[in-house]
C-alpha positions as CSV (number, residue, x, y, z in Angstrom):
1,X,-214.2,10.5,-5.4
2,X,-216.9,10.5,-2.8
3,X,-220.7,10.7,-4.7
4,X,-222.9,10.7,-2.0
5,X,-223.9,9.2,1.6
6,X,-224.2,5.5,1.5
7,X,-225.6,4.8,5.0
8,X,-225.1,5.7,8.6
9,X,-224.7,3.0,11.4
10,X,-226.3,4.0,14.4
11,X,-226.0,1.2,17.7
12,X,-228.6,1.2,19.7
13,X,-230.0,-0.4,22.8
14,X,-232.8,-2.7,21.4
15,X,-232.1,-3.9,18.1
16,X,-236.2,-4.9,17.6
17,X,-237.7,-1.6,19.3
18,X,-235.3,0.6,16.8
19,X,-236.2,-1.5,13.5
20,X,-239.5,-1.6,14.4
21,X,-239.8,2.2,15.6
22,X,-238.2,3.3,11.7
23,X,-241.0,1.4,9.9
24,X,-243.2,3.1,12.1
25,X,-242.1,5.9,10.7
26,X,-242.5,4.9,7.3
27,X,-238.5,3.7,6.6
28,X,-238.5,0.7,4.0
29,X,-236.7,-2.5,5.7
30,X,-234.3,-3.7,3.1
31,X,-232.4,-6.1,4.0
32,X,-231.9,-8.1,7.9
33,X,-228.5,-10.2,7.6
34,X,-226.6,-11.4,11.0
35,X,-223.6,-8.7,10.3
36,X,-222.3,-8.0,13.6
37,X,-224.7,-10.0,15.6
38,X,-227.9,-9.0,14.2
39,X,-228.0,-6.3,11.4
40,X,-230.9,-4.5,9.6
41,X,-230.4,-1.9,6.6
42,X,-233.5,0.4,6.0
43,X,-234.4,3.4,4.2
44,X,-236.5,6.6,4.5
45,X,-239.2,7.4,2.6
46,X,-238.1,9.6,-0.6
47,X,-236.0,9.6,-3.6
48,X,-231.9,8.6,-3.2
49,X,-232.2,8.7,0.8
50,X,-229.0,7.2,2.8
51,X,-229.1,3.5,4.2
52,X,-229.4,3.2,8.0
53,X,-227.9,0.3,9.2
54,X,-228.9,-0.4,12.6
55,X,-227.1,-3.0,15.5
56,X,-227.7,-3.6,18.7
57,X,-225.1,-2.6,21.0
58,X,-222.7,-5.5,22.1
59,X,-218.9,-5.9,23.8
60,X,-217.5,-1.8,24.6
61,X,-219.9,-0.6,22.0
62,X,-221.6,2.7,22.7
63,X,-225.2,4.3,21.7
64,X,-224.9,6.4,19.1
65,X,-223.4,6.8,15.5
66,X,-220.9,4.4,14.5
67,X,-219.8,5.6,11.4
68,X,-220.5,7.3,8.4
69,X,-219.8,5.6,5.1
70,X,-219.3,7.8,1.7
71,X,-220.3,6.0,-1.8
72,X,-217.7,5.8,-4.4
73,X,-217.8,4.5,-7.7
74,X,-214.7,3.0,-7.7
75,X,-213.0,1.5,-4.3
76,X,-209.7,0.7,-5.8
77,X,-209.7,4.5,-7.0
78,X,-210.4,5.7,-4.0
79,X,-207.9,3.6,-2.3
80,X,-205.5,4.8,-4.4
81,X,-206.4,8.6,-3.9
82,X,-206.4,8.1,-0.1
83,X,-202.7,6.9,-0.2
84,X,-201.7,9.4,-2.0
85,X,-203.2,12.4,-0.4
86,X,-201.6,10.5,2.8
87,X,-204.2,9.7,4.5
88,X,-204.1,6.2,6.2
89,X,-206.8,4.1,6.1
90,X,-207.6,0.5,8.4
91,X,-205.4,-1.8,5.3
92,X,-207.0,-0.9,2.2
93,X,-210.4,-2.1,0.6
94,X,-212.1,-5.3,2.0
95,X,-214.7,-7.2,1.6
96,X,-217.0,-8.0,4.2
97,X,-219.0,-11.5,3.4
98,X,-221.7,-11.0,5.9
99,X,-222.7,-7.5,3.7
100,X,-221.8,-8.6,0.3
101,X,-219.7,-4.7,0.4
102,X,-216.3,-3.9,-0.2
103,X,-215.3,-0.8,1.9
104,X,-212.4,1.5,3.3
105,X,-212.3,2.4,6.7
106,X,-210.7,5.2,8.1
107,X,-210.6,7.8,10.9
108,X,-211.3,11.3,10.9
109,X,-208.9,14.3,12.8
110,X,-210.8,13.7,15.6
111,X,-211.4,9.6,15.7
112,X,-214.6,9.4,13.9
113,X,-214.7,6.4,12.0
114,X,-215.5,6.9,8.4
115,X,-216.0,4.7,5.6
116,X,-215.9,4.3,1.7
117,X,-217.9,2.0,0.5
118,X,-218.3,0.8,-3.3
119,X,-221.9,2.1,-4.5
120,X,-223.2,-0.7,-5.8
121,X,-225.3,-2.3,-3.7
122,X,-225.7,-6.5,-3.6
123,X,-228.2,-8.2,-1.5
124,X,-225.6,-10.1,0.8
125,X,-224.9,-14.0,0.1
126,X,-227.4,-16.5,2.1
């Protein structure tokens, strides 16, 4: 099911500082949309290298890691395969306009958030 890391969303106190501190370290900038607020997706340097997708923290959002999301080839599979293994996810696959993504989410033992997201990337509408 799961082929690789799609991206991890880290939250983070200055939305600008962050951004501009990755392309400082060489980290491509992708894509900005306005995804929670204000959104930026960039990449490190290097072959097949995960997405980070970086927000600035708003409401009772913490610091940190905000999830992990998994690629899959197929969401609806996946979907599928989580039901059946019992697993409950947050309502099945959904699309999210703002990303142009259709994802699972879903919570680890613990209360991680996790996600599946379909693999193939679209710039997002706009």
């Amino acid at each position: 099911m799961i082929k690789g890391i799609d991206h991890i969303e880290l939250i983070v106190r200055d939305f600008e500082e962050y951004v501009e501190f990755l392309e400082n370290l060489g980290f491509e900038l992708l894509v900005r949309t306005d995804h929670h607020g204000a959104s930026a997706e960039l990449k490190p340097p290097g072959e097949n290298q995960p997405i980070f997708e970086i927000h600035q923290a708003t409401g009772e959002e913490v610091i940190g890691v905000n999830h992990i999301a998994f690629a899959v080839d197929d969401i609806e599979a996946a979907d599928a395969a989580l039901k059946e293994k019992g697993i409950a996810t947050g309502g099945g696959p959904g699309y999210v306009e703002a990303t142009g993504r259709t994802n699972i989410n879903l919570r680890d033992p613990d209360g991680w958030r996790l996600q599946l997201v379909h693999a193939k990337r679209d710039m997002p509408p706009g």
